[in-house]
N, C-alpha and C positions, 0 to 999 in steps of 0.2 A: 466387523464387516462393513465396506464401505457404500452410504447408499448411491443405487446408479440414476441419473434423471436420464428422461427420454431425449435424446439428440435433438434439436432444432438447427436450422438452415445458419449457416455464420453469413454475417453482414458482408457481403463485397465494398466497404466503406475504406477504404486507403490500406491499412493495413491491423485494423483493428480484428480480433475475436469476438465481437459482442454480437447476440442475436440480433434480430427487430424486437424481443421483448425485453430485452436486457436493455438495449440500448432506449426504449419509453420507456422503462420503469428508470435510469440513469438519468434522463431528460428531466423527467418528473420531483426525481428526488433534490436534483441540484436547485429544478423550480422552488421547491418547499425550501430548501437551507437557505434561497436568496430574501426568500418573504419575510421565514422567519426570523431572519437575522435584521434583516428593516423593522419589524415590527418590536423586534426587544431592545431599537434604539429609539424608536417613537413612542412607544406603550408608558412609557416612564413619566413622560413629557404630556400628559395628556388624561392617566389612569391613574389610578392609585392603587400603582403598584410597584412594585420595588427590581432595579435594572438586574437583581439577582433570579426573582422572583418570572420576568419575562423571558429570562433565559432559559425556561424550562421547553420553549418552544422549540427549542433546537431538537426536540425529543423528538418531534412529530416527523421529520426526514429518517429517520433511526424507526422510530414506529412502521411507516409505511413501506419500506423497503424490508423492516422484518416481515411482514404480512406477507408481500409481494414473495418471499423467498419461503415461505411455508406453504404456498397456492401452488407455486412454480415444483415444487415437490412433490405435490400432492399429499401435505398435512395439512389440510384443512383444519383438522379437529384438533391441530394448535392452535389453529387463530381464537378457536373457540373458548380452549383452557386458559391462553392467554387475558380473550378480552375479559374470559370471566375474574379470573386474580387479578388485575386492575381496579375489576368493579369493587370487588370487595375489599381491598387496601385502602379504595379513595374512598370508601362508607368507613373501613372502623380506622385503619389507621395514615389520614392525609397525609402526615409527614412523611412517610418512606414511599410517597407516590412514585419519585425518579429512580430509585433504587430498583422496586417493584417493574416498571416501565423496560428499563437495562435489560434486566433479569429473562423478560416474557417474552420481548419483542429483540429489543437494541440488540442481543448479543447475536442474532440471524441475522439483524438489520446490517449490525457491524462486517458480520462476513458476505453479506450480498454486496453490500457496497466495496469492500476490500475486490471481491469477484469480479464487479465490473469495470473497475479502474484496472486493475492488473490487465485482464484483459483489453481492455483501451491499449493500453501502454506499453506491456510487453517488447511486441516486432519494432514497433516505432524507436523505442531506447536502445534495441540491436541495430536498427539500422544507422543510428548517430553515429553507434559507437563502430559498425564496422568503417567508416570514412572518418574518423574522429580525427585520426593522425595522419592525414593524407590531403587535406584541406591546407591551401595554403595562407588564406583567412579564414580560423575559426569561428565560427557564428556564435553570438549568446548562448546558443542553448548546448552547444559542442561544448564551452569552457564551463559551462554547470556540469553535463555530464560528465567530463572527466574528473572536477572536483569532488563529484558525491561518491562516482566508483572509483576514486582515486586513482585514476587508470595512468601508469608511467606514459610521458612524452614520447621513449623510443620504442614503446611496443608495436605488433605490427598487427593492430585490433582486425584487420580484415580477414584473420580466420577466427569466426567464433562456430566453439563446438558445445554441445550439451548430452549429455545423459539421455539413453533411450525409454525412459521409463523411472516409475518409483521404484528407489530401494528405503523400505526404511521397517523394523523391526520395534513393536511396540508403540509404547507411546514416545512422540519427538520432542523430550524434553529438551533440547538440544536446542532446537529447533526455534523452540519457544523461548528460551531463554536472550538468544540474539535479538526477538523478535521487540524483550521486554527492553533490552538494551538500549536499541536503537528508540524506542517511547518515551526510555526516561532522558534522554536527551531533547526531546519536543516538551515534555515534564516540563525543563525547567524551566522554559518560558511561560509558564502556568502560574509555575512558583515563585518565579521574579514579579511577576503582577497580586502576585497575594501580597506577599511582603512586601511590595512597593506602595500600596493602596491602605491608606490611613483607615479606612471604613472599613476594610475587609471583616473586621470584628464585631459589624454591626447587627448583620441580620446570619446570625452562623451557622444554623442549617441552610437556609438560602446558599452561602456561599460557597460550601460544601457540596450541593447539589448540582452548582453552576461548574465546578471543577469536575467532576465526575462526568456530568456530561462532554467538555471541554477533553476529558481522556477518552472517553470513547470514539472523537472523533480522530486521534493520536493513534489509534489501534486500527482505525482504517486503514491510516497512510502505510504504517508501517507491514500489515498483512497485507496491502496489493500488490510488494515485491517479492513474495514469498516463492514465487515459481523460479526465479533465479536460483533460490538454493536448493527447491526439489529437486529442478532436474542439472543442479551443479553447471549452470551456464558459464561458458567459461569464453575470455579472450585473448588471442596471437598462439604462434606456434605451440603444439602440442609439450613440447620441452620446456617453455617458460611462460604457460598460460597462466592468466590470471582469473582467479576465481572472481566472478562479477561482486559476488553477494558479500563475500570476506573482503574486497575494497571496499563497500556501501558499510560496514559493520565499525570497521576503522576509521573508516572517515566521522560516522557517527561518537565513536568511543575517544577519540582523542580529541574532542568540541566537548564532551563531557565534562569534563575537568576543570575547563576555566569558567564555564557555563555553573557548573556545583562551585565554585571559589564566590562568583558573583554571587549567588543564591545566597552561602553563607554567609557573607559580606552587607548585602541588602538586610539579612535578616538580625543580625547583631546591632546595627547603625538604627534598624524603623520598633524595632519588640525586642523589651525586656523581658515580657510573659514567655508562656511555652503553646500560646493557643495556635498559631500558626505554624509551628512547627510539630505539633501535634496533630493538623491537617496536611502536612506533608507527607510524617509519616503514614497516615491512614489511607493518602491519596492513591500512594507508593504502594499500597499491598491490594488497594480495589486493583489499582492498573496491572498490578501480576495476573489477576483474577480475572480482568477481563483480556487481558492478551491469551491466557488457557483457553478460556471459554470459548474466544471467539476462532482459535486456533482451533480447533476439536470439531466445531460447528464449523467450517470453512471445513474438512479432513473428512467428515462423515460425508457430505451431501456436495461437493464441488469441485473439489482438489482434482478428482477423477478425472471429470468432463472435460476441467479445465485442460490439464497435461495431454490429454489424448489431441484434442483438435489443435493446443500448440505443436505436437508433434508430427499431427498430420499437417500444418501450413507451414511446416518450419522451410521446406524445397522451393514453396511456392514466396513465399514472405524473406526466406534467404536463402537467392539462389546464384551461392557462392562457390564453386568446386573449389577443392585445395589444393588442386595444383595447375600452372599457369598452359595460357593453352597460344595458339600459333594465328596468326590473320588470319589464314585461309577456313579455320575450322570454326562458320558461324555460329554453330548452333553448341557450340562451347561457351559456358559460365565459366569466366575466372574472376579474381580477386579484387574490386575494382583498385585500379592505380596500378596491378599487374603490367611490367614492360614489356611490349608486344615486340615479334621477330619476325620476320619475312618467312616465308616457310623456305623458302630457295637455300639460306643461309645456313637451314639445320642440316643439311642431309647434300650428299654429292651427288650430282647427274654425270650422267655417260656424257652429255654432250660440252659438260667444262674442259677445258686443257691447261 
């Protein structure tokens, strides 16, 4: 049963989903990631502590956003169970403090944050893409989006259609799977810096900790496009639409490969031992673990809300009719780049000879 939150007003902000508390609690959170990401390159330099060690700070954005999405529910009396399992992991047992952290907080944290970027994002990546191929200089950000959704040169992206609603039966392991796919490809540049880094073997639960965190914030990226494959967003005519989510999947899966060759390759040339590859493998099954978790917690408490108000601003945010309309009939949406007709042209008059 899936939980429903109370409606709040959507942002009139360009074309973004986000409420006014969604979008300060997003404000807020990128404020903390920017601090604390200054802070764990100064802290080093200054403390006496170790740049693994400061990297725990990256929690605190994960932390405060899980908070903010158990209030915004109204479970409260998570915050409470949470801060208290915190308290008492950092009394008896310090070292699985980040784990504990993940666990209480991050894994809400992970899907409030997934929540508000998707939303950002969404209408905005539809609307590139319905002018993608009709532009007759594409912009920077046109030749990214076609790269990532792999979207073919001759499609004719200005009809984009999607699904009215959820369909899905059980749990979406499916779902999750592509989810974990597209992660271990962000993975491997986790794992090209472990094997690349002489020290990495110095302080090993430190380092460990610092990677964990470093996937948690990989299951962001990858669960804020997750609305594409609910509701099976799809681009160009109905006959040879492309499924948005399955380009974005492919493009991911086939960067895999040489991406895992380098990994191997780095890791053969820098360790003999098997210690780092014994944190890959481990890295590799947390990140299954938190792509479920976060997938489920995103499913129960958001997924709803979310799909409903992209389907109620879908008219307003793309208002594209599918079939082309004539001069004269203003108040007709067509396709933009649609080739416009004289109305005289369609239809014969009594007064032609």
């Amino acid at each position: 049963m899936r939980h429903q939150t109370k409606e709040r007003p959507v942002r009139d902000r360009g074309m973004t989903l986000v409420d006014e508390s969604q979008h300060t609690a997003g404000v807020i959170a990128l404020g903390m990631f920017i601090v604390c990401l200054a802070f764990y390159v100064v802290l080093p330099m200054y403390a006496d502590l170790t740049g693994y060690e400061s990297f725990n700070l990256l929690l605190v954005p994960l932390m405060f956003l899980g908070v903010y999405g158990y209030l915004r529910g109204g479970r409260w009396y998570l915050v409470i169970v949470s801060v208290a399992a915190i308290a008492a992991v950092a009394y008896l047992f310090p070292d699985y403090m980040t784990e504990t952290v993940l666990l209480a907080m991050g894994i809400e944290g992970i899907a409030v944050g997934a929540d508000i970027i998707g939303r950002s994002v969404f209408y905005r990546v539809l609307r590139i893409i319905e002018y993608i191929n009709i532009r007759e200089k594409p912009r920077v950000k046109d030749r990214a989006v076609r790269f990532i959704f792999n979207i073919p040169r001759g499609l004719d992206t200005r009809y984009i259609s999607m699904d009215s609603g959820i369909s899905r039966k059980g749990i979406a392991w499916g779902e999750m799977l592509r989810r974990y796919l597209m992660a271990l490809f962000f993975s491997m540049f986790a794992w090209i810096f472990m094997m690349a880094n002489p020290d990495y073997d110095t302080f090993n639960h430190g380092s460990v900790d610092a990677i964990l965190i470093v996937m948690a914030y990989f299951v962001i990226v990858v669960q804020s496009v997750s609305a594409f494959e609910t509701l099976r967003v799809r681009a160009g005519p109905e006959n040879g639409a492309l499924m948005l989510y399955d380009g974005l999947v492919s493009t991911m899966v086939r960067m895999i490969l040489p991406m895992a060759v380098a990994t191997v390759l780095i890791a053969v040339i820098q360790w003999s031992g098997t210690y780092v590859l014994t944190n890959v493998a481990f890295t590799a099954i947390v990140l299954l673990a938190l792509t479920i978790l976060a997938s489920e917690a995103y499913y129960v408490s958001m997924e709803n809300p979310t799909v409903s108000e992209i389907l109620a601003k879908r008219r307003e945010f793309l208002t594209v009719d599918l079939s082309g309309g004539l001069d004269g009939e203003e108040k007709r949406k067509v396709p933009p780049g649609t080739p416009r007709r004289d109305f005289d042209s369609c239809f014969e008059r009594s007064d032609r000879r």
